[in-house]
Every structure is written in C-alpha cells, then in structure tokens.
N, C-alpha and C positions, 0 to 999 in steps of 0.2 A: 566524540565519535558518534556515527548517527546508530538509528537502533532501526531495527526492521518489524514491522508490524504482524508477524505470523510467527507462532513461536508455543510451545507446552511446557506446562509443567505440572509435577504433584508431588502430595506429600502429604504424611497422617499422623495421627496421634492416636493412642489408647488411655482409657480411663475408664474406672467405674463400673468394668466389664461390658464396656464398648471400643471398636473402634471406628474413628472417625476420617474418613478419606477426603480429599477435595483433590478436583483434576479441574485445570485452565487450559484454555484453548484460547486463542486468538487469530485472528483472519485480517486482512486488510479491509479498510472500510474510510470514510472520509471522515467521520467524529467517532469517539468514544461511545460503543453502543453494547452494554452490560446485558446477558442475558445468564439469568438465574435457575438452577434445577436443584433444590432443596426438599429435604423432608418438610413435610406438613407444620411437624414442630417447630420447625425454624423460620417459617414464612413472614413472623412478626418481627425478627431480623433481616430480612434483606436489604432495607434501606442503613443499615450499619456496615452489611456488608459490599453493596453498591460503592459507598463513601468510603470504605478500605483499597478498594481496586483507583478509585478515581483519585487516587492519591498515589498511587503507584506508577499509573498508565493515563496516556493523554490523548490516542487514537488506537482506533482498532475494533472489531468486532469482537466483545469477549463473551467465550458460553464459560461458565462455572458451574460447576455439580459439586453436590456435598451430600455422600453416604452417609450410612450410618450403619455401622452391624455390629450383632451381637459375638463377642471373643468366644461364645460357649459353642453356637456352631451358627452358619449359614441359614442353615434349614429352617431355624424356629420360626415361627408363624405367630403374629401379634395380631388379634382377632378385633379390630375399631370399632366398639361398640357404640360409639356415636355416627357412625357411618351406617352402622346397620340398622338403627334406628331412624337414620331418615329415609335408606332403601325402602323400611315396611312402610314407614307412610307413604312414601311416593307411590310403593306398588298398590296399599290402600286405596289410593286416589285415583289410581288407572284405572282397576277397578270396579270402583266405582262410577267412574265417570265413563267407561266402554258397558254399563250396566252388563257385566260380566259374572258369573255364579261358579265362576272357576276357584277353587280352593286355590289359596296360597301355597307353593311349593318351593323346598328347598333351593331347586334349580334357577329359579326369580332372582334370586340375590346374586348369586357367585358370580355376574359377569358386569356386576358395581367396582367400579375402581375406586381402588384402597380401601375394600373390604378386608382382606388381607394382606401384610406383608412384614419382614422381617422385622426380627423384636426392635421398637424403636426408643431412643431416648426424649424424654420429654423437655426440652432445652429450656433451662431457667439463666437469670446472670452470668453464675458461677459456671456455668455449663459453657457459655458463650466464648466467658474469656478463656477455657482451654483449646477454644476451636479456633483463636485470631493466630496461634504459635503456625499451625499446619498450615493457615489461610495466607498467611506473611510467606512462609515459607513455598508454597505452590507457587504464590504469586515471582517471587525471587527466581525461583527455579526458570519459568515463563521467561522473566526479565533476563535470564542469565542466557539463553536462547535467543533471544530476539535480539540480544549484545553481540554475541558469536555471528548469526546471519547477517548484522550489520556492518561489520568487521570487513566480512567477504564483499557484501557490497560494495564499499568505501573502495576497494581493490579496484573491484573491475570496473567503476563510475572512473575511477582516475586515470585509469589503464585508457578507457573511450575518450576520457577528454586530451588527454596526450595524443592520440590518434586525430582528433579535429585539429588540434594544434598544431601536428608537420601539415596535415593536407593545407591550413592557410599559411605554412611557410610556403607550401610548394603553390598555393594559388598565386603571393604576392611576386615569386622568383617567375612565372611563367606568365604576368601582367601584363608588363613592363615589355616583352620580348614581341608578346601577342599582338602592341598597337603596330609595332614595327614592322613584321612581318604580312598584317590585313592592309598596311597603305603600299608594301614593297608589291604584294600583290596589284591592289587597283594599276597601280604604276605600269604594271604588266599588259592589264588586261588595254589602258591606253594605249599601249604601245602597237597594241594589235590591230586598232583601229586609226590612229592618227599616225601619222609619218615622223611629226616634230610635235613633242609638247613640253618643249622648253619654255613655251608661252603661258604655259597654263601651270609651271612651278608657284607660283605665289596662291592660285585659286586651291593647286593641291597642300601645299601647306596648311591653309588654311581650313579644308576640308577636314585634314588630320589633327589638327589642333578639337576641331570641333565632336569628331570620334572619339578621340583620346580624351575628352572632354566626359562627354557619354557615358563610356565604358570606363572612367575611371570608378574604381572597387576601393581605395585607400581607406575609404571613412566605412566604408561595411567589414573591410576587414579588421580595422583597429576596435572601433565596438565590439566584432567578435571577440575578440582578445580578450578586451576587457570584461566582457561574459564569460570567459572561460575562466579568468582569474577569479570574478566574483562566485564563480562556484565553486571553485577549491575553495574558498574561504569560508563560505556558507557551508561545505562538508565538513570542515574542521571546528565550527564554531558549537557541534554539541549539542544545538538545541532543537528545538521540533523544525527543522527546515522541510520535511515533504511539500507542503504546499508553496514555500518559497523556491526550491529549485524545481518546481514543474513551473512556476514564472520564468524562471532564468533561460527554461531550455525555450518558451513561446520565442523569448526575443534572440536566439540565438537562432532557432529554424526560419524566422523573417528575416534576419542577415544573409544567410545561408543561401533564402530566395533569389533576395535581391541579387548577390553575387550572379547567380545563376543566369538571372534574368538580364542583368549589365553586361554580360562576358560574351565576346566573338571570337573565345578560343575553345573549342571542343573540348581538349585537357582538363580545361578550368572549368567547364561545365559537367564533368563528369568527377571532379573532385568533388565537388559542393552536392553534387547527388551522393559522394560516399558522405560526404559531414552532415545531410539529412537522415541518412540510414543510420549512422551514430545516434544522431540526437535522439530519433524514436525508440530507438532501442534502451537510449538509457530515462526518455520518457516512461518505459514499460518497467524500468526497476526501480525509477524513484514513487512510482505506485506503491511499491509494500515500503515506504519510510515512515517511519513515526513523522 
C-alpha cells in the first residue's frame, strides 16, 4: 500500500517530575529532509535522533519538536546562568568597544534568548533512553496517518486510471470507424468535382491505405495499456514508488500526445485531451507519495 508524505503525529511521556512532548509534522518534499526543534540540553542528541526518524521515514519534509516541562507547573522559570554570563561579557565588550560610560542595567539582558525559560531537564543517557518510547511512538502516530492518506490516494489514483482505460476503449472503438468515414468523405468531396472517378478507384485506394497508414494509433494505444497495467502494479507493490510512477505517468501523457497528434477524428482528439487531464491530475497526487 503506498504511504503519503504529509501526515502528524505526537505523544509524551512523564518522569522525574517532567514531562516530555514531541510533535512530527511532515510535508512533501523530494528527499528526506529532518528539521530539529530541541532544548538546549538535548542538542548533543540530535544526530541519534536524526538516525531514529531515518529509519522510520524515507521522504518527506520532517519538523520534530521536543518540549520539556516541569509537572509542578508551566510558570516556573529556570534562570541559565551560563547564558547570562556570556550576556555580561558580550554587553562588557559593546561597551567597551562603543567607548560608552553607560552603567550596566538590568534591561541589557532580558531580551538575550534563553536567558529564561521553563524549568528544564538536563538530558544524560538514562534520560535519553526514556525519551526514544514518546519518539517511536509520535513517529508511529505520523506513520499511522500518512498510511490512512495513503489508502485514500490508492482509491482515487485507480478510480483515474480506470477512467484512461474506457477513454482508450472508446479511442480504439472510434479508430477504426474514423479512417472510413475521412475517405467516404474525400470520395464526396470528388464527386463534386469530377463527373466519373471510377478511374481513379485504385489511386483512392491507395491514398487510403496510406492515411490509415498515418493515422494508425494501435502501437500508442497498446503501450498506453501497458502503462496503465504497470501502474497498478507499481501501486500495489508497497514500496517507495512516488518517483517511479511520476516516470510512468511522462510516458503515458507522450502516448496520449501522440494519439492526439495521429488522430483525424475530433472524438478521438478530445478523448485524449480527457486522458491528459487524468494524467495531470493524478501527476499532482503522486506529488505527496512517499
């Protein structure tokens, strides 16, 4: 079943008189592109938790967040005193360096980010490995969504190519009729100008062999076919196909062309304009496929 590239999830855990949230988001995208929103404490982890995701997921834009708060309440304020230490020397240094005689004031600091913020836990091993249960778990969540949108896809991808597939029943039923009735015409349009062209029966024969020659569509329609089959099958095979069936649909809209371009039945040309409109459209949904 194919999986869809856009999709959430979350989940938490408590310990220690914290708890710990993490929320996934994914978007469509052409590779695998992880983007991290982590406490401070945890930054020396990312690259573990990178290699958690990439093992789960194989395309997609992923943001990840991971809170942290205190059970006791919201409000508490953890005051980083290695943050405010490098505030004062930095403002030290302005300082000094704008040869300024402006006393240092309270108001200097508070608008350094991550001078204050919720009481935080300071992540060691042990810490880590209770945070991989929520991380599995968000990420599942995520997968378990992007399964469901995928599901729905797989419908309406099969629902469109069932739809290409009567239009080239009805192109190859309306072929065949098409060369008949453009030579019963010419035949016509002689008739309006020569009096006898019982003389020129073998020249029109032959004219018509060489139209029907032309205009034959059999090998652009049976390739379609056989494009339509190979995408059911590549839908049912399960595995990362987005980028394979956006190949399948190129060579199906150059069939499609050519049809177009071969055909001297109006009918036939305005089918093959519906089975281009198909194709784009289901162009535009195999965009979000893993």
């Amino acid at each position: 079943m194919i999986t869809s590239m856009t999709g959430f999830g979350k989940a938490s855990s408590s310990f220690t008189g914290f708890t710990i949230e993490v929320e996934v988001k994914s978007f469509n995208n052409r590779f695998l592109e992880i983007s991290l929103k982590t406490p401070s404490s945890l930054q020396s982890k990312e690259f573990e938790i990178k290699e958690i995701v990439r093992n789960k997921l194989k395309r997609g834009k992923i943001q990840l967040t991971v809170s942290v708060k205190s059970e006791v309440g919201a409000n508490n304020l953890f005051l980083n005193e290695k943050i405010l230490d490098e505030a004062f020397d930095a403002v030290k240094k302005i300082r000094k360096y704008i040869k300024s005689k402006e006393k240092i004031r309270l108001e200097h600091f508070l608008s350094f980010k991550d001078l204050f913020s919720p009481d935080q836990l300071e992540f060691d091993d042990e810490h880590f490995e209770l945070l991989k249960p929520a991380l599995n778990a968000a990420l599942d969540s995520l997968i378990a969504m992007r399964q469901s949108e995928g599901k729905t896809l797989h419908e309406d991808l099969i629902n469109r190519i069932n739809q290409i597939s009567d239009s080239v029943d009805y192109i190859e039923k309306e072929f065949g009729a098409s060369i008949v009735q453009h030579f019963e015409k010419l035949k016509s349009r002689l008739k309006q100008i020569l009096e006898d062209i019982s003389k020129y029966n073998d020249r029109l024969d032959t004219e018509l062999a060489i139209l029907a020659d032309k205009a034959d569509i059999t090998e652009e329609c049976v390739r379609l076919r056989s494009h339509l089959s190979y995408f059911k099958d590549t839908l049912k095979s399960g595995d990362e196909v987005g980028r394979k069936l956006n190949f399948i649909c190129q060579e199906m809209h150059r069939e499609a062309n050519t049809i177009a371009s071969k055909s001297i039945n109006s009918d036939v040309i305005h089918a093959s304009v519906t089975i281009r409109e198909e194709i784009e459209r289901i162009r535009e949904q195999i965009q979000n496929i893993e």
